[in-house]
N, C-alpha and C positions, 0 to 999 in steps of 0.2 A: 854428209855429216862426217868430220873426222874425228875418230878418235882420240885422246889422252891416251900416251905412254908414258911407264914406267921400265924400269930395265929389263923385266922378264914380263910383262901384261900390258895389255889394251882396256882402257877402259871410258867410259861415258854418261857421269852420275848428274843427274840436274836435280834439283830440289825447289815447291813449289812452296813458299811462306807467305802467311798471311797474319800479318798484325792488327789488331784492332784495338780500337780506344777503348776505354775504360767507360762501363753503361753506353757505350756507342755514339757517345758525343762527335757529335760535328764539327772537328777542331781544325782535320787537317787542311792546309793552303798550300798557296806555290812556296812559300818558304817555308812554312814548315816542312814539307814534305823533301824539298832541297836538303834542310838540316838534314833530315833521317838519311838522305840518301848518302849526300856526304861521309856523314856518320858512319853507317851500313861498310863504305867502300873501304875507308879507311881502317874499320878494324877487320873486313874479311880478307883484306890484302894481309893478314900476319898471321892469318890461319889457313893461306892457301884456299881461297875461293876468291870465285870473279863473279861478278855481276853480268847477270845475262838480260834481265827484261827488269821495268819497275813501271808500278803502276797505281794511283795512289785515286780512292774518294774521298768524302770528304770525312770520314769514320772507318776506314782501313786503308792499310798496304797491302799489295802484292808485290813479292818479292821472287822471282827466278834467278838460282844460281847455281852456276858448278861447282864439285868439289872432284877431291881425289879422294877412293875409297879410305887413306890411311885418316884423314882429318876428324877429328872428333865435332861429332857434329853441335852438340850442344854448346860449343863456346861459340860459332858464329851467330849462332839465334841469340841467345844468351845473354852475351857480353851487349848487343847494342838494345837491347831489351831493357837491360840495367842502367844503363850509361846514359841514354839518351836524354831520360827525362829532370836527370842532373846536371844534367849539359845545356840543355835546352829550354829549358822552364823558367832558369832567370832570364832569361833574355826576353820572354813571350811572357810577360806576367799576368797578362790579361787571361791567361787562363787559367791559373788558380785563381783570380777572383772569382769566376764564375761558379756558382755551385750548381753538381750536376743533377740535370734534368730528367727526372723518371716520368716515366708513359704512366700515361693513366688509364688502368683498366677498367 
């Protein structure tokens, strides 16, 4: 494992996210899941993080990725948390049709 340097430090920060749908609906697929990913690369490329692992069922994400300690961590989670489902939800309309499904106790 090699470390990330900075001018005077060594360092080595992974961070493990997990997203999940809204009531746990069974939404995600190969394209949707592409979208997010996509999505994901593109805005943690402008916050200094890289993508390490992705791993999607069909009612969450895993996400593994690096950062540098100076990066604030709440704008990478954040921003495609916000973004995505305004991005993405026109396109996939079938999924606001659907109203969500509660378990029945």
């Amino acid at each position: 494992m090699e470390l990330d340097t900075n001018n005077h430090s060594a360092f080595l920060v992974y961070y493990h996210l997990v997203l999940v749908t809204q009531y746990r609906r069974q939404v995600i697929d190969d394209e949707i899941s592409e979208f997010i990913n996509i999505t994901f690369v593109r805005i943690a490329a402008s916050y200094h993080t890289t993508l390490v692992a992705w791993h999607y069922d069909k009612d969450h994400v895993h996400i593994i990725f690096k950062a540098q300690p100076k990066t604030e961590l709440t704008m990478p989670i954040k921003v495609p948390e916000v973004e995505t489902p305004f991005i993405g939800f026109p396109e996939h309309k079938i999924l606001l049709s659907q109203p969500p499904r509660f378990l029945d106790l």
